[in-house]
C-alpha positions in Angstrom: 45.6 9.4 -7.4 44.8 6.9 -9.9 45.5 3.3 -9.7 47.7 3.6 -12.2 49.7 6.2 -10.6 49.9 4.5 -7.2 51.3 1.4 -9.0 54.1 3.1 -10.3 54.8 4.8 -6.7 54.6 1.2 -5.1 57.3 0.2 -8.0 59.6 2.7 -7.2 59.5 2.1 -3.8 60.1 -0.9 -3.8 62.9 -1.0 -6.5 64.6 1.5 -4.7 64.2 -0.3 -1.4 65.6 -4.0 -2.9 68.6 -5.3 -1.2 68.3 -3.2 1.8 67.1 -4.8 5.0 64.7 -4.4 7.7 66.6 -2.3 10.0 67.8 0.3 7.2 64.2 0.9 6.3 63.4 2.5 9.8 62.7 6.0 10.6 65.4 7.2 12.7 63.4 8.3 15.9 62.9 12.1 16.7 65.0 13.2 19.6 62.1 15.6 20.9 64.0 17.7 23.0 66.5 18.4 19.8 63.1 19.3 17.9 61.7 21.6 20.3 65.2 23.5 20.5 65.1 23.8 17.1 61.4 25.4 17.6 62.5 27.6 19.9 65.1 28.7 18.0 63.2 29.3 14.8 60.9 31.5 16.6 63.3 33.7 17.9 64.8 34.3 14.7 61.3 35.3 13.6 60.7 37.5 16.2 64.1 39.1 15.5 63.6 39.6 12.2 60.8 41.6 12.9 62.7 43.9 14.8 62.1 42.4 18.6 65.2 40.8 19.4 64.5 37.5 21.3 66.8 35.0 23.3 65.9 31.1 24.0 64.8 30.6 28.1 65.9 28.2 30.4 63.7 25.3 30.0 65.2 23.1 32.3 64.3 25.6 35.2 60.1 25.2 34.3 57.9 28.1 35.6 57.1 31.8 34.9 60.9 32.5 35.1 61.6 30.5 32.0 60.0 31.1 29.6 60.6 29.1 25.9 61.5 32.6 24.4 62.2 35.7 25.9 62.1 39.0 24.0 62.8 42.1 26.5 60.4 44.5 24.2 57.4 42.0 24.8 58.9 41.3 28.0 55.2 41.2 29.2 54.6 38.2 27.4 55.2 34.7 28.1 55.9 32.8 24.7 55.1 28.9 24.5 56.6 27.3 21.4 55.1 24.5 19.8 56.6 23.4 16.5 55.0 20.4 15.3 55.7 17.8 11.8 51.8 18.7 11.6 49.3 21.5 12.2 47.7 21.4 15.6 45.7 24.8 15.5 42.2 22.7 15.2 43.2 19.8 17.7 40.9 20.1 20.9 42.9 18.2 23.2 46.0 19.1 22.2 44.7 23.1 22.2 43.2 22.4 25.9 47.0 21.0 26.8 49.0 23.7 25.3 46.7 26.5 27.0 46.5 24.8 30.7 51.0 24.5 29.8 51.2 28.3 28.9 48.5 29.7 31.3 50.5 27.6 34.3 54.0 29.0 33.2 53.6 32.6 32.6 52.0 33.3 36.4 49.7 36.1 37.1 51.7 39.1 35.7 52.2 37.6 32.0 49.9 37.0 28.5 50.4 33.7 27.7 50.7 33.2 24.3 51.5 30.1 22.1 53.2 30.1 19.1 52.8 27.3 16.2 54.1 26.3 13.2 54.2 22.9 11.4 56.1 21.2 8.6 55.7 22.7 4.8 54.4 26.1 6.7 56.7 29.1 6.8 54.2 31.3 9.0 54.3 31.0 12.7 51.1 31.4 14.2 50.0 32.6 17.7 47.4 32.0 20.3 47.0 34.5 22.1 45.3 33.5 25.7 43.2 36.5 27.3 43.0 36.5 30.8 39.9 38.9 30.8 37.5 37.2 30.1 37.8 37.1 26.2 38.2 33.8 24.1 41.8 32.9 23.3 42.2 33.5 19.1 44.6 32.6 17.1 46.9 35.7 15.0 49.9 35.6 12.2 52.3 36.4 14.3 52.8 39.8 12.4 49.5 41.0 13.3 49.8 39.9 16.6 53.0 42.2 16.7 51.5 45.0 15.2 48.5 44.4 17.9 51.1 44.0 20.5 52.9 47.6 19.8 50.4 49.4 17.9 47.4 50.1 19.2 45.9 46.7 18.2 43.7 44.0 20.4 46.5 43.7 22.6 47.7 47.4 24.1 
């Protein structure tokens, strides 16, 4: 951007913020638990418009029982749904927390498997968390379907 171009940005902002005080130029906060239900909810549209009809878990319960999603056709799955405002596919730390989260909840008997999507992105992504052996990878989440029922990586 040139200098030119961020002075007339600066301008309008602060033309349109005259008058208004302090306290009216504040982000409202994010109520996170409102955002992750959105998440949740997102995901298991997406899953159900691809033909695997999914329900939101209990969250408030924590464990292998409850999962964020739960889709009885990948009912050998545990789903962990991370929507974010940015992408987080490339974040060490917050990769190493989602895993230890996901590996925890879905027990001994499940994948774990983390789904993300971010702001401006319209493609979910998943993580998909091998327990033999194999490094976790990430997978459009129509690819890892098509893995998941047809033959792929995953049968």
């Amino acid at each position: 951007m040139t200098r030119q171009q961020k002075a007339s940005v600066s301008s309008v902002a602060s033309r349109s913020n005259r008058g208004k005080d302090e306290s009216t130029l504040k982000k409202k906060p994010v109520n996170s638990r409102r955002k992750g239900a959105d998440g949740e909810r997102e995901f298991t549209r997406a899953l159900t418009d691809a033909g695997f009809p999914a329900t939101r878990g209990q969250q408030h319960a924590g464990g292998a029982n409850s999962p964020d999603v739960r889709c009885e056709a990948l009912a050998w799955i545990h789903f962990e749904v991370k929507r974010m405002a940015d992408c987080k596919m490339f974040s060490p730390a917050q990769i190493k927390t989602w895993e230890a989260q996901a590996r925890r909840d879905a027990g001994p008997d499940k994948l774990p498997v983390i789904a993300h999507r971010w702001n401006g992105q319209s493609t979910w992504w998943v993580r998909i968390l091998p327990s033999n052996g194999h490094m976790p990878y990430w997978q459009f989440l129509s690819d890892f379907l098509m893995d998941a029922v047809g033959g792929g990586r995953l049968a």
